[in-house]
C-alpha positions as CSV (number, residue, x, y, z in Angstrom):
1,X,27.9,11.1,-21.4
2,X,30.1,8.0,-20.3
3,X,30.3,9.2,-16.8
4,X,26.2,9.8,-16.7
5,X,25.1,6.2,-18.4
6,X,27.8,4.9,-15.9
7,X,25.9,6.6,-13.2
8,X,22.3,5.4,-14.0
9,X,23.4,1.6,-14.7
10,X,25.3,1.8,-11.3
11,X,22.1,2.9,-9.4
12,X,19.5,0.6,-11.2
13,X,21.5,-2.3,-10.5
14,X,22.1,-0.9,-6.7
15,X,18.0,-0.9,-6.6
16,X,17.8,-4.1,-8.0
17,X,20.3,-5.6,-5.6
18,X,18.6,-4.2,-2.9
19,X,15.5,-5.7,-3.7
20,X,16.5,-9.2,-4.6
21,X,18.3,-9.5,-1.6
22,X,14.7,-8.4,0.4
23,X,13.1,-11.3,-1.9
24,X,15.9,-13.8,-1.8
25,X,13.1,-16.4,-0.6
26,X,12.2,-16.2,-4.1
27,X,13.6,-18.4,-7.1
28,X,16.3,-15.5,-8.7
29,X,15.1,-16.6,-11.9
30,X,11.4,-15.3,-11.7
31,X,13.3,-12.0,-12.0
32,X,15.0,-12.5,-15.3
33,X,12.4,-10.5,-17.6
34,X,13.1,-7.8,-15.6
35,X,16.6,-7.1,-16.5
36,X,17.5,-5.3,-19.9
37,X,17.6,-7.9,-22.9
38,X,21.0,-7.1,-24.0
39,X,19.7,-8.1,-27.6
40,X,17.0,-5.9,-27.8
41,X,18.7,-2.6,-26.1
42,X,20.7,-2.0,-29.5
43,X,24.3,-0.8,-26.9
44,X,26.6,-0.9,-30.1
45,X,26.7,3.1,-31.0
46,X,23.8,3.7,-29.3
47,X,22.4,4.8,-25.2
48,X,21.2,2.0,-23.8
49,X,17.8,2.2,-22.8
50,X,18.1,2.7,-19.1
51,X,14.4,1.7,-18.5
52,X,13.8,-1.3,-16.7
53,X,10.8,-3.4,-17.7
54,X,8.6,-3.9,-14.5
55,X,5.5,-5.8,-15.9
56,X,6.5,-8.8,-14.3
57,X,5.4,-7.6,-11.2
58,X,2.3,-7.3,-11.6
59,X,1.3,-10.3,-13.0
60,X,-0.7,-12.5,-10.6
61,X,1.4,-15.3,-10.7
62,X,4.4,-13.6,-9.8
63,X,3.1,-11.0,-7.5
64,X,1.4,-13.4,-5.0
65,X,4.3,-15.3,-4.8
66,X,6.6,-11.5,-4.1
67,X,4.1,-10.7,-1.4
68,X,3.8,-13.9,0.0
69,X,7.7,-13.3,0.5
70,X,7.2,-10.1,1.9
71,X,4.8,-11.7,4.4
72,X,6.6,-14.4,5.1
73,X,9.8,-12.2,6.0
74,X,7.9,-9.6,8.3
75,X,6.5,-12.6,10.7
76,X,9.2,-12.4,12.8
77,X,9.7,-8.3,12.6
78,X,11.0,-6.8,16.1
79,X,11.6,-3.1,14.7
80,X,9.2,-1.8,17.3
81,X,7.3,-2.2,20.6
82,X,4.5,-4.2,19.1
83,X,6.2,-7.3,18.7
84,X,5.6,-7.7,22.3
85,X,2.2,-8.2,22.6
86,X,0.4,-8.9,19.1
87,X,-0.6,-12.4,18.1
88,X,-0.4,-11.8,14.6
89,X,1.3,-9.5,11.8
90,X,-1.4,-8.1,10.3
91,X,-0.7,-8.3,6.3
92,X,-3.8,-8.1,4.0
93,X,-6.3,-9.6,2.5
94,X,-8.3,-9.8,-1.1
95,X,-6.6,-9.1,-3.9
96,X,-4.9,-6.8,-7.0
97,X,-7.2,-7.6,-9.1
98,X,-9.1,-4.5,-9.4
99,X,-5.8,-2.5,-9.1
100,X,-7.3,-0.7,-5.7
101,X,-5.3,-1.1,-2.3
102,X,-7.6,0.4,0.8
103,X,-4.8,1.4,3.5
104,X,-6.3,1.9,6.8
105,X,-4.0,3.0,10.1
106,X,-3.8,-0.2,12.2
107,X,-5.2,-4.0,13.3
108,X,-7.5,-3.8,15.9
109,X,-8.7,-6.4,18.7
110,X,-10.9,-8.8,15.9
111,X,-7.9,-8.6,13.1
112,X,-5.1,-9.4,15.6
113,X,-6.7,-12.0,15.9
114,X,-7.6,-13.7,12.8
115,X,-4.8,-12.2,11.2
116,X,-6.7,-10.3,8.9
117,X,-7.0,-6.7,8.0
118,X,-10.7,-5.1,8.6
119,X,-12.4,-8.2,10.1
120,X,-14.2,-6.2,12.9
121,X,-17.3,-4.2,12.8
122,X,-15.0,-1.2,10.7
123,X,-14.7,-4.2,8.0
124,X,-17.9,-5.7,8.1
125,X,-19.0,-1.7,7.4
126,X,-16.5,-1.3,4.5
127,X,-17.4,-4.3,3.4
128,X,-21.1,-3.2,3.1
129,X,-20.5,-0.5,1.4
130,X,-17.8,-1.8,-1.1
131,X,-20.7,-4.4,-2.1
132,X,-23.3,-1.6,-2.5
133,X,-20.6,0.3,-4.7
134,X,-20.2,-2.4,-7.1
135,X,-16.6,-3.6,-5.5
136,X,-16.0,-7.0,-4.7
137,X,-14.7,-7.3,-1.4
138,X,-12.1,-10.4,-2.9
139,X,-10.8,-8.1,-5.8
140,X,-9.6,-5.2,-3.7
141,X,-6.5,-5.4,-1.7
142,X,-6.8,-4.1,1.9
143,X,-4.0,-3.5,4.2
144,X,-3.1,-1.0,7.1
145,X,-0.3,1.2,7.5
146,X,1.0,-0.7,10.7
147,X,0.8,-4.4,10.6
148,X,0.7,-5.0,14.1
149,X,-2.1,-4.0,17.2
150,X,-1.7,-1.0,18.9
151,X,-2.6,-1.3,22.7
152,X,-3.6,1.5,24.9
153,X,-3.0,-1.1,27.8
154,X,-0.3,-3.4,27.1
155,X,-1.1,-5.4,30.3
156,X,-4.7,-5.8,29.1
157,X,-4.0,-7.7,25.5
158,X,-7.4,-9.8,25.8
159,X,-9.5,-7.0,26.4
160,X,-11.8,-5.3,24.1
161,X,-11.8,-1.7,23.2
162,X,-7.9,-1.7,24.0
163,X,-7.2,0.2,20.8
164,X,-5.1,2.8,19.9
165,X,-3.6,4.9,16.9
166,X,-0.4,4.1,15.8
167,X,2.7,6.3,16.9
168,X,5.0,8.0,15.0
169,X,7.8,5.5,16.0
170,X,5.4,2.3,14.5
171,X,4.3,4.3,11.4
172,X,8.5,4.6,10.3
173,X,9.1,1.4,11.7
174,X,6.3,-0.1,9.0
175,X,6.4,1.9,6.3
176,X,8.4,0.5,4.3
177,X,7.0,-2.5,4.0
178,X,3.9,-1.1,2.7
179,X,6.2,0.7,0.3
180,X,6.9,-2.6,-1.0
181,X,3.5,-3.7,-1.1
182,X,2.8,-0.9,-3.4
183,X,5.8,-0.9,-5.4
184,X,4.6,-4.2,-5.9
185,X,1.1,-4.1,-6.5
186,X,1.8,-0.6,-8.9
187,X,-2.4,0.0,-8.3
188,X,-4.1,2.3,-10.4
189,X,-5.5,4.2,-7.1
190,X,-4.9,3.7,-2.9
191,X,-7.8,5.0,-1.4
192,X,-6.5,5.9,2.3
193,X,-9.1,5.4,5.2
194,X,-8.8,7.9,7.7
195,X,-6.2,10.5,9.1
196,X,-3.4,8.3,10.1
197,X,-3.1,6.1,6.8
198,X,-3.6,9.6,4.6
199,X,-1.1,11.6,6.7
200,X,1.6,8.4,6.8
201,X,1.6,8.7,2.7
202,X,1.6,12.4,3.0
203,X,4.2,12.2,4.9
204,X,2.9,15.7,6.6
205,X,-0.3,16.0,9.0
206,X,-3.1,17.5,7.1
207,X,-7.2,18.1,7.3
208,X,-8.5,15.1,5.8
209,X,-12.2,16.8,6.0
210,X,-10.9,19.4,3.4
211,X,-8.7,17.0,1.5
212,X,-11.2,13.7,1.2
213,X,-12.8,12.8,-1.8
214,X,-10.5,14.1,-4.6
215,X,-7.7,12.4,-6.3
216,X,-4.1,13.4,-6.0
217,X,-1.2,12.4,-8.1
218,X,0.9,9.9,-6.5
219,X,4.1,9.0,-7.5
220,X,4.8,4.9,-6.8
221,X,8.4,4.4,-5.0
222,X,10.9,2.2,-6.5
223,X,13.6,0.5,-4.2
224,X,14.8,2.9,-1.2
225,X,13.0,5.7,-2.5
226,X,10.5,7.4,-0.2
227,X,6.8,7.5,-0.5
228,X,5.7,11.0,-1.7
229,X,2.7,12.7,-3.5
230,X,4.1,15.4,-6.4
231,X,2.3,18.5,-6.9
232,X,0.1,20.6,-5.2
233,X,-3.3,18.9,-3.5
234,X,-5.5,20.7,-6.0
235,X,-7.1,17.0,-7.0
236,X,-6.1,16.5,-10.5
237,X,-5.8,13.4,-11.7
238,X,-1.7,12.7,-12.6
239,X,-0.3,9.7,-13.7
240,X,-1.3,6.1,-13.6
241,X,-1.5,6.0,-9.7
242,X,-3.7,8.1,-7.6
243,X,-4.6,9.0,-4.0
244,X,-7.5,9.3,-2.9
245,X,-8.1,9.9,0.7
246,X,-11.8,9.3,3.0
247,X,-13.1,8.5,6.0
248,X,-12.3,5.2,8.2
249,X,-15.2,2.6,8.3
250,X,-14.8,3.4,12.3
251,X,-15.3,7.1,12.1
252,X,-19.2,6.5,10.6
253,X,-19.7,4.6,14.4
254,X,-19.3,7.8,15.9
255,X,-20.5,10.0,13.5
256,X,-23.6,8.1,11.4
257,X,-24.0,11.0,9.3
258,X,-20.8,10.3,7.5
259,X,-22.2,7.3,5.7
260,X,-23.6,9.0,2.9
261,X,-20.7,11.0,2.7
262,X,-18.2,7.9,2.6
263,X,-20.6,6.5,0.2
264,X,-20.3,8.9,-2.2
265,X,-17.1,9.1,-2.0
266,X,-16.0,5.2,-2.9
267,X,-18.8,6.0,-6.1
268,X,-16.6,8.5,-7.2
269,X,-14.0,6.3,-7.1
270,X,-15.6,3.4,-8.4
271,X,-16.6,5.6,-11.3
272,X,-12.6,7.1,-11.6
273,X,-11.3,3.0,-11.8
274,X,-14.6,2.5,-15.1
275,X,-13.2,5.5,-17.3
276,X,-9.9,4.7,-17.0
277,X,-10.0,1.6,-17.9
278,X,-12.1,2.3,-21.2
């Protein structure tokens, strides 16, 4: 029993090392409530309660300032090819609020630019529809899997159209910092737009047609853990955070009679965020 408790307390305060050192721009002492409260864990004769209290992070307070640090260290990020030619890192935009993060696949000529995620026609779209949904476009938090713009033509960087999906290289290279952004954010669903952003949390390629529109447990990762889905993609609702996969914004350009079906689809999940928070 010794050897086990031992064990645990060894790897939680591995975990927490690990991510105070990634937020050491931040004041160590906005992470005191999340340690065990030696007082209140009752150690003499008993287990200590192993669980460690995470609240913290998602107050607003705190979390804006934790993913302002996450920005703030990924500015400078050389882990791949992009770093060459983008003008920004493409974080997010909006916020928690709603407990919804949109997760698309990658910036594009209009965000690399203003340094904001779905600021082109794709965005102005989503943001149509979000509106006509009953979701505030400034209480959602919107991101992309890879932070940075992906060129077909490198030597072309000012011209339009220039876009491409992300590679497999840039998707592992960015990962985990939307890991972070999730751990942090702890959201009640991620509604991935498109196959690039569904696969990259899949972590396997699969047919977003078939799998669209239905909600699939999703387990949030804490410290170096991976990001996963549990279970089988059946669609029933498991836990406190879902995924729920659709269509990109972009894909309704080529294929207009998608709307509907994209529209439909953020309903459903407007409707799945109002009955759980009853």
């Amino acid at each position: 029993m010794q050897t086990d408790i031992r064990k645990d307390l060894t790897e939680i305060v591995k975990q927490l090392k690990t991510y105070l050192e990634e937020t050491r721009e931040e004041d160590f002492w906005h992470f005191k409530e999340i340690l065990v409260d030696k007082k209140k864990s009752g150690l003499r004769g008993k287990k200590p309660n192993l669980q460690v209290d995470l609240s913290m992070h998602q107050s607003g307070a705190y979390l804006e300032k934790a993913l302002t640090a996450l920005h703030k260290r990924i500015k400078n990020c050389q882990k791949c090819g992009l770093h060459k030619t983008r003008i920004n890192v493409v974080f997010s935009r909006g916020s928690a609020e709603k407990g919804i993060i949109f997760i698309g696949e990658a910036p594009g000529y209009d965000e690399d630019r203003q340094g904001l995620p779905f600021v082109g026609r794709a965005g102005q779209l989503l943001d149509e529809v979000l509106a006509s949904v009953g979701l505030e476009k400034e209480k959602v938090y919107v991101t992309n899997v890879v932070k940075c713009h992906p060129l077909f033509n490198p030597r072309t960087p000012e011209k339009r159209g220039n876009d491409r999906p992300p590679n497999r290289e840039e998707i592992t290279a960015c990962l985990p910092v939307l890991k972070e952004q999730i751990f942090m954010i702890k959201p009640k669903i991620i509604c991935t737009l498109g196959a690039v952003a569904t696969n990259a949390l899949l972590g396997k390629v699969v047919s977003l047609t078939k799998i669209r529109g239905k909600f699939y447990p999703f387990r949030v990762p804490f410290g170096p853990e991976t990001l996963r889905v549990e279970g089988n993609l059946q669609g029933e609702p498991y836990g406190e955070t879902k995924l729920f996969p659709t269509f990109h914004p972009a894909a309704i350009f080529r294929t207009p009679s998608l709307k509907n079906i994209f529209i439909n689809d953020l309903k459903k999940l407007v409707t799945e965020v109002n009955t759980s928070a009853r």
